[in-house]
C-alpha positions as a printed Julia matrix, in Angstrom:
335×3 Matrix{Float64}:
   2.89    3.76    5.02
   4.95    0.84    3.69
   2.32   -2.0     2.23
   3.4    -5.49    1.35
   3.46   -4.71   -2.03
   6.22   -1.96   -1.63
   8.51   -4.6     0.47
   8.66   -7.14   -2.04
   8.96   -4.69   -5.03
  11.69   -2.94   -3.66
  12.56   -3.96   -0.11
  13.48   -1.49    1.81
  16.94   -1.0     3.39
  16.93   -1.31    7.37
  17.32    1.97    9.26
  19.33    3.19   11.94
  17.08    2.33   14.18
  16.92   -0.83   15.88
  13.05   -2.68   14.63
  11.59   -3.91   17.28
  12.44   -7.66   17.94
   9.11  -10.01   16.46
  10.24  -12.9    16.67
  12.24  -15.6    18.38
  15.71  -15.16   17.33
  16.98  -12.74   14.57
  18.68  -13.14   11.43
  20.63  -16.41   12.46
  19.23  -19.56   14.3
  20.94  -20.47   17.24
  21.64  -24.0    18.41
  18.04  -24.22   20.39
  15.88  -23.21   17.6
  17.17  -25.6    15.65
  16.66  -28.41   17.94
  13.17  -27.02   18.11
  12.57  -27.16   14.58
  14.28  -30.77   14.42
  11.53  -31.67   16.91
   8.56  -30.01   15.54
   9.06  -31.93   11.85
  10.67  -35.34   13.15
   8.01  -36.06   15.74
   4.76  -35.11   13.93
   6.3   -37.03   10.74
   7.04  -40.24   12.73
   3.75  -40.0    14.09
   2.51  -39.57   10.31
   4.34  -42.31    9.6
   2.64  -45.08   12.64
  -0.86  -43.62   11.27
  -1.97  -45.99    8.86
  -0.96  -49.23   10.77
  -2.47  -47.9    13.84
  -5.28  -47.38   12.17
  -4.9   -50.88   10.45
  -5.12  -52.09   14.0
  -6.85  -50.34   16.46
  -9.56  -48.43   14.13
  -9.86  -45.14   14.39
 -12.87  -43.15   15.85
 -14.81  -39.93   13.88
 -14.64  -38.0    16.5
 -10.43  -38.53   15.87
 -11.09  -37.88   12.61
 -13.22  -34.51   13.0
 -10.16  -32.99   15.09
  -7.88  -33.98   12.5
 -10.12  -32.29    9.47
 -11.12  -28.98   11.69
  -7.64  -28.11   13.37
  -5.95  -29.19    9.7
  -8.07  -26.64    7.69
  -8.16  -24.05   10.53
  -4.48  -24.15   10.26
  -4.09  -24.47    6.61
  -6.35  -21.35    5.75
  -4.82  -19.68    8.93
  -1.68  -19.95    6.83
  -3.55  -19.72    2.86
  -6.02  -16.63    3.37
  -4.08  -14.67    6.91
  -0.27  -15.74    6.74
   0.27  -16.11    2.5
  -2.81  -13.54    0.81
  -3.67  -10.98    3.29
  -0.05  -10.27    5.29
   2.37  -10.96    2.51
   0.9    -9.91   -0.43
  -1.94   -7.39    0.55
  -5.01   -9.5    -1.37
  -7.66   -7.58    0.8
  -7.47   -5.82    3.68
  -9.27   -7.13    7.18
 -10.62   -5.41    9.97
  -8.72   -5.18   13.18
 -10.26   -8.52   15.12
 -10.08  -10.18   11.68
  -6.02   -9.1    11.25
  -5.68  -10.83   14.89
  -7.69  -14.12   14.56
  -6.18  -15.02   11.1
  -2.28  -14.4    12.82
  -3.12  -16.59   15.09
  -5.16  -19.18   12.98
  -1.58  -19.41   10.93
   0.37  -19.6    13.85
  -1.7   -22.94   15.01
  -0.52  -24.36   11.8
   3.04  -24.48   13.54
   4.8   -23.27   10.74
   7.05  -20.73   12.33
   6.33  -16.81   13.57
   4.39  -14.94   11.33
   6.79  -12.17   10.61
   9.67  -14.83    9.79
   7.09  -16.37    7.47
   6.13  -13.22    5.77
   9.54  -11.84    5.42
  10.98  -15.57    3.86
   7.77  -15.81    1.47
   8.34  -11.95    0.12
  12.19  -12.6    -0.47
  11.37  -15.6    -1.97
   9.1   -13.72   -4.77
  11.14  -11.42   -5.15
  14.12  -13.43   -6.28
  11.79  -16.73   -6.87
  13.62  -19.51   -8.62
  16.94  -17.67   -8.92
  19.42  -16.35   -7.12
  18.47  -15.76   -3.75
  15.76  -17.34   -3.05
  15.64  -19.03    0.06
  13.86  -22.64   -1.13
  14.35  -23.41   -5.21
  14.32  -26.58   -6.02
  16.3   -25.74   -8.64
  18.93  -24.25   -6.22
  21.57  -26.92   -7.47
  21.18  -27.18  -10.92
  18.93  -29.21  -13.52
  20.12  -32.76  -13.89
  18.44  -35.48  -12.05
  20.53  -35.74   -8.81
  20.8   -31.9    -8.75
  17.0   -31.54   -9.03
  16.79  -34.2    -6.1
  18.99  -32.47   -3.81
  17.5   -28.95   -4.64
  13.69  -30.88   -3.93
  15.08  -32.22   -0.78
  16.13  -28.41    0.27
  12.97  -26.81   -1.53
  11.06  -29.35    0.67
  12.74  -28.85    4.22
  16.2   -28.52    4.28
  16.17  -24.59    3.68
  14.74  -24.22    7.35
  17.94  -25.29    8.79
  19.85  -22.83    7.15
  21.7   -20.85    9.87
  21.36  -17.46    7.48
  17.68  -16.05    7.89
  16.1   -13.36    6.23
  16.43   -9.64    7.4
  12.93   -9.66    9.03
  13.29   -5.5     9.22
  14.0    -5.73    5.81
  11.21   -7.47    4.11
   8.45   -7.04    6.66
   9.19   -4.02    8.11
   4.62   -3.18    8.21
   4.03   -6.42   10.62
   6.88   -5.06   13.04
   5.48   -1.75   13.79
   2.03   -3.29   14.6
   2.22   -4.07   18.23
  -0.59   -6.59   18.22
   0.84   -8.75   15.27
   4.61   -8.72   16.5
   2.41  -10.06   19.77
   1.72  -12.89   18.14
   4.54  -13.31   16.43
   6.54  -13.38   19.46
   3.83  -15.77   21.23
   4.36  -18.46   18.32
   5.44  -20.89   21.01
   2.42  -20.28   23.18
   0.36  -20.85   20.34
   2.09  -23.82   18.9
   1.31  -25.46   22.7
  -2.33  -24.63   21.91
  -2.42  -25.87   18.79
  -1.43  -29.18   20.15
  -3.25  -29.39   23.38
  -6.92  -28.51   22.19
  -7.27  -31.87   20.24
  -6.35  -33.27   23.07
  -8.02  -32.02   25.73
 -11.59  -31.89   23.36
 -10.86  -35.87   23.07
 -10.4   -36.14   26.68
 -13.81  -33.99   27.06
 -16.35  -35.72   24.9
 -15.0   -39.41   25.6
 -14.64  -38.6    29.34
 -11.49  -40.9    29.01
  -7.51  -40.45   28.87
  -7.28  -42.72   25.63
  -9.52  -40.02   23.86
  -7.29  -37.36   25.48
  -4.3   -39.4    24.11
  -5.73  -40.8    20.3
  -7.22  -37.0    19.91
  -3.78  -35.36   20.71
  -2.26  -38.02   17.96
  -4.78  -37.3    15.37
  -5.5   -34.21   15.74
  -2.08  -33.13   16.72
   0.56  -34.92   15.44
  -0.76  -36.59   12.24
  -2.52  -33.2    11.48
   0.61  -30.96   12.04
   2.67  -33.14    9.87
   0.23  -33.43    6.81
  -0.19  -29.64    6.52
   4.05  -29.36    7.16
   4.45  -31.51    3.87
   1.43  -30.26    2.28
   2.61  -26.63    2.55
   6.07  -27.88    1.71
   5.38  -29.14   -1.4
   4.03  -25.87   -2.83
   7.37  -24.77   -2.43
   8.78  -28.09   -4.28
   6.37  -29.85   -6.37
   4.72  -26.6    -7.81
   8.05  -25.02   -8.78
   9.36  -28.74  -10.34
   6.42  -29.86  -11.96
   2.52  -28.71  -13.2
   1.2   -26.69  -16.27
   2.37  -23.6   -16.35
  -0.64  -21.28  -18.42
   0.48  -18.2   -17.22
   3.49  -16.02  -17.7
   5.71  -15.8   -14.65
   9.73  -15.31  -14.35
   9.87  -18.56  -12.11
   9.25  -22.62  -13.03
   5.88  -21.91  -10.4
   3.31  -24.57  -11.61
  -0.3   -25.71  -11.09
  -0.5   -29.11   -9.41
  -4.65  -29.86   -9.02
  -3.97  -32.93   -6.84
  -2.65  -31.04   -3.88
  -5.57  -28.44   -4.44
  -7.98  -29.41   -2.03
  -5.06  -30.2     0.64
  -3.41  -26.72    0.13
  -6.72  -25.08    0.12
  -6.5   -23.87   -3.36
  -2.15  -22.65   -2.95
  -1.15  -25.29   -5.37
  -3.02  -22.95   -8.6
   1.1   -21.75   -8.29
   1.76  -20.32  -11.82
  -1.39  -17.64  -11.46
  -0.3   -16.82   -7.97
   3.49  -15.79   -9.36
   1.75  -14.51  -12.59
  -0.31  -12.17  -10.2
   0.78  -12.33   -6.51
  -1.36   -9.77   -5.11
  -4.56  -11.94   -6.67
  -7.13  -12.82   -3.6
  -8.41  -15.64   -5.6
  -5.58  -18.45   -7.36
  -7.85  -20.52   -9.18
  -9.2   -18.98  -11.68
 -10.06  -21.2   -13.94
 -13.57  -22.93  -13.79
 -13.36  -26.42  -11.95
 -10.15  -25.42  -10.03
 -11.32  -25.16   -6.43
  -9.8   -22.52   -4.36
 -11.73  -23.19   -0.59
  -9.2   -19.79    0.21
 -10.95  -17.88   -2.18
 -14.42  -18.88   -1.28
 -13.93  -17.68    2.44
 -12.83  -14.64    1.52
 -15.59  -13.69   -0.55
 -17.67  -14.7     2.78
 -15.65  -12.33    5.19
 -16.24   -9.31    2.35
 -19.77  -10.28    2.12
 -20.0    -9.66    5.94
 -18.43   -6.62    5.86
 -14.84   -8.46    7.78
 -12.89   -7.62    4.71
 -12.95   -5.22    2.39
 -10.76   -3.72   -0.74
 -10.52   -7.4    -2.15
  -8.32   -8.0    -5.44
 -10.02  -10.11   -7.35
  -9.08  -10.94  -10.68
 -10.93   -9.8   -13.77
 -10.95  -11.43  -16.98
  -9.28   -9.39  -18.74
  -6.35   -9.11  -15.93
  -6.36  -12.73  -16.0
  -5.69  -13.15  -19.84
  -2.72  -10.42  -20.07
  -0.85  -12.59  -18.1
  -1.67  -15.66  -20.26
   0.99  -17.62  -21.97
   0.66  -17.21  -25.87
   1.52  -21.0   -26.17
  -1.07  -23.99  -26.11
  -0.85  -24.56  -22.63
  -1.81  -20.65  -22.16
  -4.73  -20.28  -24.43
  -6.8   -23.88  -24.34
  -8.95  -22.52  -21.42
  -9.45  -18.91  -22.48
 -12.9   -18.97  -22.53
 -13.51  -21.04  -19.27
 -11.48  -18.16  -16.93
 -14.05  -17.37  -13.77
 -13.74  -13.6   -13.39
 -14.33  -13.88   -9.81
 -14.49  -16.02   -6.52
């Protein structure tokens, strides 16, 4: 049985056989998806952008603000604990109505199909930060402007990049499981469902179309665009900047001001010093909300053969430099 592990050691080449298709498009983007994908960043982000002088003027409501908090963190740990720990990287395994719900948690965060997120975020470890990977920011070089233009691309502009990564070759375990190329394949459905239940819960409680139309902007737009550049910047802030304790082949940093926002993803350097890791905060103070939950799901029996890091995993991979061993006694051993 191929494990996630196995792809992004050694990816396997794609057989003879034709892998079932998971996902909307293949290995290139045609003209349409890339309109789509023009729409689903520009329109959230201009809506991001008319927040805080709408708010300036018109006020806005809690119950606005609860659907923009609840459908932000249902998508962000969709994508932290079910897209990024359990289906690339194996950090626990989940039982079956657990697998579904978190593919379709990340899928809500409108971040693309899971298996074309899985397969991207495994070829990007495996060549992370040289050659090959699909979003360095250090893709052009390291002078100023070159480090601009390779945040820029880090940040977005690697999405609209006609060339797409084999998706039989690096995630090869989602596309034999019926059920998850399902919802792989239904990203669009759930991407309209994603946007419509803010909406139509605003509509609900206020009995009004105004709430129907300030919970859709809220909780839709403004949400979906935070988490975008929120998730975005792991790939370009934490591989430009942050402290870097642990050893790793990449520039992968820790950034603690995006922590609570990325739901503990932006602990970068310990996830690339140990990718398979449930937990990516592992020092005490750094808050990893990821983590916590999935302690909760194996203390309820929903998932079970958990990595967590032990202390003594956790300090092989320290740096030997100041940075690496100022906290070596305050390492948490576990979740």
């Amino acid at each position: 049985m191929t494990t996630s592990s196995d792809v992004i050691d050694d990816a396997p080449k794609a057989t003879d056989t034709a892998a079932p298709s998971a996902t909307l498009g293949g290995e290139q983007k045609r003209s349409i998806e890339q309109i789509t994908l023009l729409l689903f960043i520009t329109v959230p982000f201009l809506a991001l952008l008319a927040a805080v002088p709408l708010a300036w003027g018109w006020g806005v409501s809690w119950l606005d603000l609860g659907l923009l908090v609840f459908f932000y963190y249902l998508g962000c740990h969709g994508i932290t604990i079910g897209f990024h720990r359990h289906f690339t990287h194996g950090s626990f395994k989940a039982r079956r109505p657990l697998k579904i719900a978190l593919a379709v948690a990340g899928s809500m965060a409108v971040e693309g199909p899971l298996v074309r997120w899985v397969a991207d975020h495994r070829r990007h470890h495996k060549f992370s930060d040289h050659e090959g990977d699909p979003h360095s920011p250090w893709r052009y070089g390291e002078t100023v402007p070159a480090l601009m233009k390779g945040l820029w691309w880090a940040h977005v502009g690697w999405m609209f990049d006609e060339e797409q990564t084999p998706q039989d070759k690096y995630a090869p375990d989602l596309i034999k499981d019926p059920a998850l190329r399902a919802v792989s394949r239904q990203f669009v459905l759930w991407t309209a469902v994603s946007l419509a239940l803010p909406a139509l819960i605003g509509g609900l409680v206020t009995m009004s179309w105004w709430g129907a139309f300030t919970g859709f902007f809220w909780g839709s737009l403004v949400r979906v665009a935070l988490l975008h550049h929120v998730t975005w910047s792991i790939n370009s802030i934490c591989h430009a900047v942050g402290k870097r304790p642990f050893k790793s082949r990449d520039r992968s940093g820790n950034v603690w001001w995006l922590a609570v926002l990325s739901c503990g993803e932006s602990w970068h350097n310990l996830h690339h010093a140990d990718p398979t890791s449930a937990r990516h905060g592992v020092e005490r103070g750094q808050l990893d909300s990821s983590a916590r939950i999935i302690r909760w799901f194996e203390k309820l029996g929903w998932a079970y053969d958990v990595r967590w890091p032990s202390r003594s995993r956790i300090d092989s991979r320290r740096n030997t430099g100041e940075d690496g061993s100022r906290r070596r006694k305050e390492t948490a051993e576990t979740a």
